[in-house]
C-alpha positions in Angstrom: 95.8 200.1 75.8 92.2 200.2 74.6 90.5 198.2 72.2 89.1 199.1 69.4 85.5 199.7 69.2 82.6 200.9 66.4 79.9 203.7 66.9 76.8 204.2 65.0 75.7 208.1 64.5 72.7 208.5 61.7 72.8 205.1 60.5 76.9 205.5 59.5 79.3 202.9 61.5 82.4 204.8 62.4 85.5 202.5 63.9 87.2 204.1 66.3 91.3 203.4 66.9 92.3 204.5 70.3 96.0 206.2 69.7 97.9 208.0 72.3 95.8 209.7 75.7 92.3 211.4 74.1 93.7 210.7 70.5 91.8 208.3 67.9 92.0 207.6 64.5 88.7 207.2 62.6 87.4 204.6 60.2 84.1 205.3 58.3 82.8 202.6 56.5 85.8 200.6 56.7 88.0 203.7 55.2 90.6 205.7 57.0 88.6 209.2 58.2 90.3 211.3 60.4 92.5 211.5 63.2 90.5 213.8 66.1 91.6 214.6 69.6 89.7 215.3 72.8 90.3 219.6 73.4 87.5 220.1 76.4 84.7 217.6 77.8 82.3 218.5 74.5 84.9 219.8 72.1 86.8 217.8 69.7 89.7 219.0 67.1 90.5 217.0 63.8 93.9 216.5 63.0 96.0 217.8 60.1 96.8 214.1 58.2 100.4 216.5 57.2 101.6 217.7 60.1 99.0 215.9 63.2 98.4 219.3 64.6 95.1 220.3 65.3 92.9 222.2 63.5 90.9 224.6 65.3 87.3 225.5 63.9 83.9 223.6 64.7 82.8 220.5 63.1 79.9 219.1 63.9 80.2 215.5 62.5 84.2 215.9 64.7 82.3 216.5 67.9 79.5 214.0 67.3 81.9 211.1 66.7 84.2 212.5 70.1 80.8 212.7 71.9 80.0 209.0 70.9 83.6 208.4 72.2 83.0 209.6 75.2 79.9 207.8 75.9 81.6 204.5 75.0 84.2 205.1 77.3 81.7 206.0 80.1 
């Protein structure tokens, strides 16, 4: 199991809580986010906080924070 770790994108600290395989749930600023999961190698989904399906649409703050991910993982 991974640990969990922070990122830093535009000056905001995101904590990021490694779940199940590509799955994370997000704390920004100490708060719970989002839950987002990895869909391709630069595409990242939110997850409905309801039901945990993904939602499919772009978001660009999503796919920064999965990008950061990825680069921490690296």
């Amino acid at each position: 199991m991974q640990e969990p770790f922070d990122i830093t994108i535009a000056g905001v600290t995101y904590s990021v809580f490694p779940d199940e395989q590509d799955t994370y749930t997000i704390f920004k600023e100490g708060e719970e986010y989002v839950q987002i999961i990895k869909d391709t190698e630069t595409n990242w989904l939110k997850l409905n906080p309801e039901t945990g399906l993904p939602m499919f649409g772009m978001d660009e703050e999503i796919n920064l924070i999965g990008g950061e991910i990825a680069k921490s993982l690296n």
